[in-house]
N, C-alpha and C positions, 0 to 999 in steps of 0.2 A: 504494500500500500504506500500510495504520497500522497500526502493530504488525505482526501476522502477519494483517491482513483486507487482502483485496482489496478496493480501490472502485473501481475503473474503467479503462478501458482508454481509449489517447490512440493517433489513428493518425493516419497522415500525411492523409490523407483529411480529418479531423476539423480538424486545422491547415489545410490549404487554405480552411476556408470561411472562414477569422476570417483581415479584411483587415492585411495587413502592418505598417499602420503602428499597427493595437492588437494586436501580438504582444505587445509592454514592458504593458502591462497588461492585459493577458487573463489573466485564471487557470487552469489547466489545467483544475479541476472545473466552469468554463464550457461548457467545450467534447468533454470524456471523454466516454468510451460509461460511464455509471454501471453499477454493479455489479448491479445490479436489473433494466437493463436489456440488459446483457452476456450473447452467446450462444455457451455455454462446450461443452467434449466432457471425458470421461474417458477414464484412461488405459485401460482396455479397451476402446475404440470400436474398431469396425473401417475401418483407417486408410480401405481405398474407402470404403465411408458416409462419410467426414469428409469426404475431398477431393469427393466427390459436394457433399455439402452446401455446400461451400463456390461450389462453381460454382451451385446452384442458388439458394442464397440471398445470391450476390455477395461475398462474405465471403473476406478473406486471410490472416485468422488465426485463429483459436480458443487463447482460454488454455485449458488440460488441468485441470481441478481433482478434487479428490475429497474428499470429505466438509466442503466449503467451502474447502479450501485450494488452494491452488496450485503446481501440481506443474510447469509448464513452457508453454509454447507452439508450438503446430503452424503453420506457414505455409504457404501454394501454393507458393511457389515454394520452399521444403525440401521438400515432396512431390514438386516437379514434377523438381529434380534430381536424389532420389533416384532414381524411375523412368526420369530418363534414364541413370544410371550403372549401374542394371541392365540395362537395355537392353544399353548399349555392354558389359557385361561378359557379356552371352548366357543371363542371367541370366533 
């Protein structure tokens, strides 16, 4: 973030490729998913299409934005517990 814009998302995926011993000098906008090329949902998506998407385009999180900003982030595996906590509740 700067100011209130998003640039880009950093994920542990993205730290795996950059070899360990240039962590100390790597810079994070090296290696982020830039903001241009960040693939983002809003908060009215319908949660199955997101988790769909996620499975079909590899993906484990989505920032939430709306009108450029950023409102939160969705993960599989907070999708994936939720739907098991329904489950276990008969839900």
């Amino acid at each position: 973030m700067e100011d209130d814009r998003v640039l880009g998302l950093l994920t542990l995926h993205n730290i795996k490729k950059v070899d360990r011993e240039r962590w100390t000098t790597t810079r994070v906008e090296e290696v982020m998913i830039s903001r241009h090329e960040l693939k983002t949902v809003e908060p009215g998506d319908d949660l199955a299409l997101v988790f769909e998407r996620m499975a079909v385009e590899d993906i484990n999180q989505f920032p939430v934005m709306e009108d450029g900003n950023l409102l939160g982030m969705v993960a599989r595996n907070n999708v994936l517990a939720f739907l098991r906590t329904r489950a276990e509740l008969g839900l």
